[in-house]
C-alpha positions as CSV (number, residue, x, y, z in Angstrom):
1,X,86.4,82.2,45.2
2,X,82.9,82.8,43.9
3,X,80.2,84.8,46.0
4,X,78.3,81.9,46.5
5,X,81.3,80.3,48.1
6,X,82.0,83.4,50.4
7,X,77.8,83.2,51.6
8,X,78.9,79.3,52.5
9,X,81.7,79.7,54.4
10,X,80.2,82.9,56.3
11,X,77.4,80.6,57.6
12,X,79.8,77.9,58.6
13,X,81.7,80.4,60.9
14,X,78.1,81.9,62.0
15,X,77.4,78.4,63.1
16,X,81.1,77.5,64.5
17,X,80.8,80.9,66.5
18,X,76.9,80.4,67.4
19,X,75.2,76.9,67.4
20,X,74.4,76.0,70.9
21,X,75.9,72.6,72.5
22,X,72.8,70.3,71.4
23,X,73.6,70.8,67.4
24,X,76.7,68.5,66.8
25,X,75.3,67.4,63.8
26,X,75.3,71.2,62.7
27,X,78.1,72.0,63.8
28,X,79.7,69.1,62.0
29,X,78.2,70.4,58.8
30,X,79.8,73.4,59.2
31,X,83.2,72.0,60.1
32,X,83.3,70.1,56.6
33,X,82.0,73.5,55.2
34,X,85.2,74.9,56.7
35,X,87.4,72.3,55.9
36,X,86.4,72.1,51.9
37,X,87.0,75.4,51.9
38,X,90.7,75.3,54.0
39,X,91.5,72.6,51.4
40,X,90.3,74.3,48.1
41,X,92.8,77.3,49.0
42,X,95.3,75.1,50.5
43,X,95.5,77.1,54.0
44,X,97.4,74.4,56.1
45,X,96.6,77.3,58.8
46,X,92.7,77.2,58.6
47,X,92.8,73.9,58.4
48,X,94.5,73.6,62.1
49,X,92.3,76.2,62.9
50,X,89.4,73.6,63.0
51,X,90.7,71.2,65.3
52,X,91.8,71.7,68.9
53,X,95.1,71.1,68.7
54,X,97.9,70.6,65.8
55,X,98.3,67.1,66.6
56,X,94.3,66.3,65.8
57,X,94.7,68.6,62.7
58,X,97.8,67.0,61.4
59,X,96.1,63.8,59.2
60,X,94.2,66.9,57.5
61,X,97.9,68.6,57.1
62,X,99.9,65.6,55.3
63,X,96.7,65.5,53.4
64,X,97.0,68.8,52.4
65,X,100.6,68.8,52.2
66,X,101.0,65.6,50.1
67,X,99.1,67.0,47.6
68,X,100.6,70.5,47.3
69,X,104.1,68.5,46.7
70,X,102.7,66.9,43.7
71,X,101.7,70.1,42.5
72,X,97.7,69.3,42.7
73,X,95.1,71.7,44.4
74,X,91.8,70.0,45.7
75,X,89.3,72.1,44.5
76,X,85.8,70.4,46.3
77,X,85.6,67.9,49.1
78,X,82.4,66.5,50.5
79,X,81.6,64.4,53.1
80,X,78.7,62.3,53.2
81,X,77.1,61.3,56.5
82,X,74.6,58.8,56.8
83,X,73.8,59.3,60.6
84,X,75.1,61.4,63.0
85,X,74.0,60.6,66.8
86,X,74.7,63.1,69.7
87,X,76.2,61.5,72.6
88,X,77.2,62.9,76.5
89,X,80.5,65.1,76.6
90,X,80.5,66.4,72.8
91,X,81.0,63.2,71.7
92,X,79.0,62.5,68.5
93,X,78.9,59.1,66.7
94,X,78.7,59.1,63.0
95,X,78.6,57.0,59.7
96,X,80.1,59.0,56.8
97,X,82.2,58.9,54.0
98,X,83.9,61.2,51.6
99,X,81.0,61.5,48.9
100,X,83.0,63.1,46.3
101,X,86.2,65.4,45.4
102,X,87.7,67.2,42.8
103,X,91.3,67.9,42.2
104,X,93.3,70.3,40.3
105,X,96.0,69.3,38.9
106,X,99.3,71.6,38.0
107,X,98.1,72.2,34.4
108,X,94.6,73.1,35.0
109,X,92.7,70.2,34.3
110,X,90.5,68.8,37.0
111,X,90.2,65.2,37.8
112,X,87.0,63.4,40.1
113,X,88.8,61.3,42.8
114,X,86.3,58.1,43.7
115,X,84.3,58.1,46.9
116,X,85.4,56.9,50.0
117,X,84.1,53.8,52.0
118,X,81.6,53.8,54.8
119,X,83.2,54.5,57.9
120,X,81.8,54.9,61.5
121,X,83.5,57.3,63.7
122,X,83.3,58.9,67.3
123,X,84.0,62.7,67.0
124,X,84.5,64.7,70.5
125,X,83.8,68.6,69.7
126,X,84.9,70.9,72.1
127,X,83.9,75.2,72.1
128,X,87.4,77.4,73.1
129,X,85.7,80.9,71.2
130,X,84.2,78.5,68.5
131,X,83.8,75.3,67.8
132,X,86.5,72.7,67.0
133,X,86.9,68.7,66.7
134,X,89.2,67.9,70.1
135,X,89.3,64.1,68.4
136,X,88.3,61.5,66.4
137,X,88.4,57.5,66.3
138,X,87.1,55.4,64.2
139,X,84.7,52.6,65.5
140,X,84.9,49.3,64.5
141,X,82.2,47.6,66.4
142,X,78.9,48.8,68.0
């Protein structure tokens, strides 16, 4: 991992540990800080560690999982979010998408995989030592 990297993922966790309660939209960033870098070393564990439970985590997990049987390595994920609205009870309503990704493959070369579509999602985020996603639903009206 480059030092760059290692600065990134400290100030994630500085936020995860730190950001008060009225900074979802922070502390969202920082999630999908974390989990590019849980993906990029393949660390089903750190990846678990995001959420609040296994069962919220486990999307991310076959994810990861389908991937590492085909013998490919995601080496960047980014998420794109085009609002991000606080709401009562940690609940935060966003519009976002996966903005771009690059995957390694088993012989080295690395392949762009396309964006994702627009998709408008309530997140609930919950603090238990730091802070996690307790759940997520997508939104199809409203």
């Amino acid at each position: 991992m480059r030092h760059s990297s290692r600065v990134f993922e400290l100030f994630a966790w500085i936020v995860l540990l730190f950001a008060p309660a009225d900074q979802p939209c922070l502390i969202l960033d920082a999630l999908d800080q974390s989990r590019d870098h849980a993906y990029a070393r393949n660390d089903a564990d750190a990846l678990v560690g995001l959420y609040a439970s296994s069962a919220v985590a486990q999307p991310d997990v076959d994810v990861l999982e389908t991937y590492r049987k085909r013998g490919v390595r995601v080496a960047s994920l980014k998420v794109e979010r085009d609002s991000c609205t606080p709401r009562d009870g940690g609940l935060v309503r966003v519009v976002e998408r996966l903005a771009s990704a690059e995957v390694e493959l088993s012989d080295g070369t690395r392949r762009a995989l396309p964006s994702g579509e627009w998709k408008k999602r309530e997140v609930r985020l919950v603090f238990d030592g730091h802070w996690r996603i307790a759940s997520t639903k997508e939104v199809r009206h409203g």
